[in-house]
Steps between C-alpha positions, in 0.01 A plus 500: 500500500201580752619298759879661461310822544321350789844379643646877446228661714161597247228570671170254445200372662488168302675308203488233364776321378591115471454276775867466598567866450224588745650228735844649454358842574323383832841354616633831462220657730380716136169315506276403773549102453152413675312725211643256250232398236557248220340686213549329214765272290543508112650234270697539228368476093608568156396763314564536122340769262150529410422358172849251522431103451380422883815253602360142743684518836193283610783244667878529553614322204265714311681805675827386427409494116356835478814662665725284274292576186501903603740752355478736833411449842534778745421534857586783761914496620384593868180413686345166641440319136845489357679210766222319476453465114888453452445223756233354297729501222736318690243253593385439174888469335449764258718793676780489259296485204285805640810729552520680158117547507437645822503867490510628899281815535538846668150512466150352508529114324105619361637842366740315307281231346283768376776721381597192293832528678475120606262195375435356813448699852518330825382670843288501749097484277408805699806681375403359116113581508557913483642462159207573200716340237605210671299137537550305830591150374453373834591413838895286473349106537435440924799280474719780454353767668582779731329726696580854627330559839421831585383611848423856685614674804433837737798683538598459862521948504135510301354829593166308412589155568071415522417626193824321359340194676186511363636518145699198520151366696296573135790356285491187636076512495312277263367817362904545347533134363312621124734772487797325608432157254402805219897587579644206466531373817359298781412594879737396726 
């Protein structure tokens, strides 16, 4: 949606966005392409709800059991997670059986979980850790997973493009790494 607006003419200094959106926007002259910053990248994890039996995804096959044994899985319809987990189901030959479980979400995958809408939630962690009632299982085994990279830009018509500069500057400073891993995310 922000980079749409972007696209239709919004006014901005900075944004942040993922990696290939920026580089997208910078093709389109939107962005300044030599202010690009890699900020940080986030994997994706399962939530489930506080207080529910904590399911092992410690290794694929363990993975594969826990989505086989649940009774919901849901995961956001649009956004960066949702090819890449129904890949992984692909990958680990359980697509078909996952069909009548998987509920596709407007929505936040964490909101759900701790609406009880759906057992398991699968995002990105950072978009999981917000949620009070939900637990973070974990990170998807480093077999399977995927990362999101997200990366920042001036607008090439910044009224303030230095100050712009100098924020992306103290995002990518050691000083931002606690705050950043606190997230759910690493640098770069």
């Amino acid at each position: 949606m922000l980079k749409a607006q972007i696209e239709q003419g919004a006014a901005f200094d900075i944004t942040i966005l993922t990696a290939t959106a920026i580089d997208d926007l910078a093709k389109q002259s939107k962005v300044d392409g030599a202010s690009r910053m890699a900020i940080a990248h986030a994997g994706i994890g399962v939530a489930i709800h506080k207080g529910a039996p904590t399911p092992d995804i410690s290794t694929p096959e363990a993975f594969k059991r826990a989505l086989l044994n649940a009774k919901s899985i849901g995961f956001t319809a649009q956004g960066a997670s949702a090819s890449s987990l129904q890949a992984i189901f692909v990958k680990l030959g359980i697509a078909d059986e996952l069909k009548p479980k998987i509920k596709l979400l407007d929505g936040a995958a964490g909101a759900a979980v701790a609406k009880g809408e759906v057992e398991i939630g699968m995002t990105q962690i950072s978009e999981i850790l917000p949620y009070a009632d939900d637990q973070l299982v974990g990170p998807l085994p480093a077999e399977l997973q995927v990362y999101t990279n997200f990366a920042g830009a001036v607008a090439a018509a910044s009224k303030d493009a230095a100050s712009a500069k100098a924020l992306l500057k103290f995002l990518t400073a050691p000083t931002a790494l606690p705050v950043i891993k606190a997230k759910g995310m690493e640098p770069g």
